[in-house]
KEDREN-840659 format. One record per residue: x, y, z of N, C-alpha, C, O, CB in turn; residue number from 1. Coordinates in nm, 3 decimals, m for minus. Glycine has a CB too. Example, Ala and Ser with C-alpha at 12.3 -4.5 7.8 and 13.67 -1.06 7.14 Angstrom:
<<1.319 m0.569 0.780> <1.230 m0.450 0.780> <1.320 m0.330 0.780> <1.424 m0.332 0.846> <1.131 m0.447 0.905> 1> <<1.285 m0.225 0.708> <1.367 m0.106 0.714> <1.290 0.003 0.787> <1.341 0.114 0.804> <1.408 m0.060 0.572> 2> 
This chain:
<<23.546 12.509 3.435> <23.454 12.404 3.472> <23.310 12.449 3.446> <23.274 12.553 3.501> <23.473 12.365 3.620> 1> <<23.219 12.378 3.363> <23.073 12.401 3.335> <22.975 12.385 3.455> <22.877 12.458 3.469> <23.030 12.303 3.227> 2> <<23.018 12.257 3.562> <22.976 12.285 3.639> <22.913 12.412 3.749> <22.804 12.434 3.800> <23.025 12.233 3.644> 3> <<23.040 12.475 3.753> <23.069 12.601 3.816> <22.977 12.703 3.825> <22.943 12.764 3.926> <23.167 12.652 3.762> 4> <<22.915 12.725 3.647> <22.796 12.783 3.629> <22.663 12.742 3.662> <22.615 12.659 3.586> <22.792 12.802 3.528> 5> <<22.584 12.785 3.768> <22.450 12.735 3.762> <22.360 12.777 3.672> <22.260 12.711 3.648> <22.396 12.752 3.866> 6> <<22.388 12.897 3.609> <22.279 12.970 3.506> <22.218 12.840 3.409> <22.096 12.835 3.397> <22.370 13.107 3.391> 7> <<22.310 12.722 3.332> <22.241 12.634 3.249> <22.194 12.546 3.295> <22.096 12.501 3.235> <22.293 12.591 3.166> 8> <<22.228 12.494 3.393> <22.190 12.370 3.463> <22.060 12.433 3.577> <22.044 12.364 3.677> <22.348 12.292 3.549> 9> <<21.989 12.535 3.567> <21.909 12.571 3.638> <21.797 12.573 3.583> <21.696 12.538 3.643> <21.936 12.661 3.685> 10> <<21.796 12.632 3.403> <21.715 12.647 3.332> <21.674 12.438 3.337> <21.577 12.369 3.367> <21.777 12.749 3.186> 11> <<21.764 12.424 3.307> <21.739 12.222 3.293> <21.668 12.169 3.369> <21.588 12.089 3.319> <21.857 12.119 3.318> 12> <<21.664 12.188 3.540> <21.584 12.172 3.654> <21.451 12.264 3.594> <21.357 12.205 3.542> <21.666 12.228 3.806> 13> <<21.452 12.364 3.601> <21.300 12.399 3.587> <21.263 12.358 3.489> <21.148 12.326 3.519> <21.257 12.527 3.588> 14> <<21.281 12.322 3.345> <21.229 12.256 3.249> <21.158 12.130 3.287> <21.042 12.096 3.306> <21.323 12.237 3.163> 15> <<21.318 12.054 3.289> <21.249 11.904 3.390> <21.139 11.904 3.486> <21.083 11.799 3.519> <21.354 11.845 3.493> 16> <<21.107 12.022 3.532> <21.040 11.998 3.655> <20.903 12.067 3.623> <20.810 12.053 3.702> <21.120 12.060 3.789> 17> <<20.884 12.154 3.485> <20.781 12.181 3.414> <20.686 12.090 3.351> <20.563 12.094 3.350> <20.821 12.242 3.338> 18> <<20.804 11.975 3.280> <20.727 11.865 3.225> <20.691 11.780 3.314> <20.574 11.746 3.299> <20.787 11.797 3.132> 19> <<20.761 11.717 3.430> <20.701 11.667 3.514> <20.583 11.680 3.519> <20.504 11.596 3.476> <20.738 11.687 3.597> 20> <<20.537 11.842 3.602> <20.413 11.863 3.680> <20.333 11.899 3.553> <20.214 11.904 3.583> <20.418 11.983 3.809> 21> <<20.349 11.920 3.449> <20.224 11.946 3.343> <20.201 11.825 3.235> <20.088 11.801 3.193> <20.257 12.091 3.250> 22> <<20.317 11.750 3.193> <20.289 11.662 3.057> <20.294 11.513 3.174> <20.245 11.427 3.100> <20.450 11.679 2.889> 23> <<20.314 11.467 3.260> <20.320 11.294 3.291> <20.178 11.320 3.343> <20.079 11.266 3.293> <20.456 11.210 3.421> 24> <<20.174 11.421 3.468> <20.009 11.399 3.538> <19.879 11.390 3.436> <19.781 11.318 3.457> <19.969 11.541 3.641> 25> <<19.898 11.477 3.324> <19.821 11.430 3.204> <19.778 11.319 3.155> <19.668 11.269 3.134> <19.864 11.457 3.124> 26> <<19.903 11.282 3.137> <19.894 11.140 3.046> <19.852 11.027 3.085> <19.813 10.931 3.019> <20.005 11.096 3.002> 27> <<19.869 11.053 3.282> <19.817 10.946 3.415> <19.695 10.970 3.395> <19.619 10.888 3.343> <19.859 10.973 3.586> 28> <<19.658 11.099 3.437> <19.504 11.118 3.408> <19.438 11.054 3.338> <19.351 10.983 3.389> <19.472 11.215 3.364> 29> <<19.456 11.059 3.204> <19.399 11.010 3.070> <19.350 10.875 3.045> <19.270 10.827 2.966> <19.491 11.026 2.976> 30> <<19.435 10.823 3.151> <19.428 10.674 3.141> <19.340 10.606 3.180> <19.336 10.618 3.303> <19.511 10.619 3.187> 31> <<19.262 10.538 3.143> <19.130 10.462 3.166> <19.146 10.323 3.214> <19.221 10.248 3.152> <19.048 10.454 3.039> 32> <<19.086 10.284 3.315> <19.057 10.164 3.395> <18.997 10.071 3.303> <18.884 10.080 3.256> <18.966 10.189 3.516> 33> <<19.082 9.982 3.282> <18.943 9.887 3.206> <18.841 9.805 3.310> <18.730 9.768 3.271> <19.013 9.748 3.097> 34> <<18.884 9.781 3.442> <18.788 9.799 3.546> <18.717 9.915 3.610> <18.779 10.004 3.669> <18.834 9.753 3.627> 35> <<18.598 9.913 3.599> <18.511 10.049 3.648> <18.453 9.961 3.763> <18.417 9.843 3.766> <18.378 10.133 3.523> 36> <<18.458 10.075 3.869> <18.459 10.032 3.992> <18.270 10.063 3.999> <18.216 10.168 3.963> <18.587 10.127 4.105> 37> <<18.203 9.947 4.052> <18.031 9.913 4.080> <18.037 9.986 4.177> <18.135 10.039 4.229> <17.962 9.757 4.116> 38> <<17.874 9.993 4.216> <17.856 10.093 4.327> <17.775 9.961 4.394> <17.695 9.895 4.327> <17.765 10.267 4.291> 39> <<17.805 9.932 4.533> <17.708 9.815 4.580> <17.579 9.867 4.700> <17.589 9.964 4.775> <17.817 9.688 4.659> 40> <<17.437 9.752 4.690> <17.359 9.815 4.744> <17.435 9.791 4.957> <17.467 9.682 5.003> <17.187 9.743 4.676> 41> <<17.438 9.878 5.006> <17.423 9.879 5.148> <17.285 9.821 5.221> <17.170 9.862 5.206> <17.440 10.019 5.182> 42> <<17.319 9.744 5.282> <17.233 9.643 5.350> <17.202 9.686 5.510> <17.293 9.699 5.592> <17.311 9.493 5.341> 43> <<17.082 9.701 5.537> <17.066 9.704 5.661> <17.019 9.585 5.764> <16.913 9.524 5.765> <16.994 9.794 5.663> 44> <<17.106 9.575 5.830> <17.135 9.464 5.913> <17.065 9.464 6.057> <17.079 9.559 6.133> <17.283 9.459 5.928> 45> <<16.985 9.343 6.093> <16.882 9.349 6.197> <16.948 9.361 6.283> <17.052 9.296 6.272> <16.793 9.255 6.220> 46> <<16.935 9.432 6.393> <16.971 9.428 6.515> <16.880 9.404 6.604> <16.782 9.477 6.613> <17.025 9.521 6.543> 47> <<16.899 9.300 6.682> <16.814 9.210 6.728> <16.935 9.199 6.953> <17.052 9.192 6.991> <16.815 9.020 6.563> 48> <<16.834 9.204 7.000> <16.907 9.183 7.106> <16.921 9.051 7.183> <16.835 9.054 7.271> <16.868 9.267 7.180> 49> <<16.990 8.935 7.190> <17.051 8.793 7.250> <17.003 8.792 7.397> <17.069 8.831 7.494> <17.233 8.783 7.244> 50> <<16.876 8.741 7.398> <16.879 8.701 7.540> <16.905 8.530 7.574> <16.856 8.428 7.525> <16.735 8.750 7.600> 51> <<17.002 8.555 7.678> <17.027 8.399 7.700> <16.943 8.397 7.794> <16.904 8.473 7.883> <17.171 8.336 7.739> 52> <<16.909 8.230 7.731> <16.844 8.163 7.848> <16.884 8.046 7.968> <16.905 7.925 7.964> <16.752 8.115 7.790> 53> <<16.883 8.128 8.054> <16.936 8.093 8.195> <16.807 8.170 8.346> <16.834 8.152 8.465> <17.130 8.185 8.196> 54> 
């Protein structure tokens, strides 16, 4: 049974798991937004204190 042996099927996991973490995060990286995110101005807002009249 081939199974039986882990020696080949081990090398296969770390391969797989080489390209994973080095060639896809790349290629995510790479990828460009065709929306670029604005920077907006922050507004300062009056604070004013409500006196009721009563």
């Amino acid at each position: 049974m081939p199974q039986s042996n882990p020696g080949p099927w081990f090398k296969v996991l770390v391969y797989a798991w080489l390209f994973f973490l080095t060639i896809i995060p790349t290629k995510i990286l790479n990828y460009i937004s065709p929306n670029k995110p604005t920077t907006t101005k922050t507004k300062k807002h009056k604070t004013a204190f409500w006196f009721w009249p009563w």
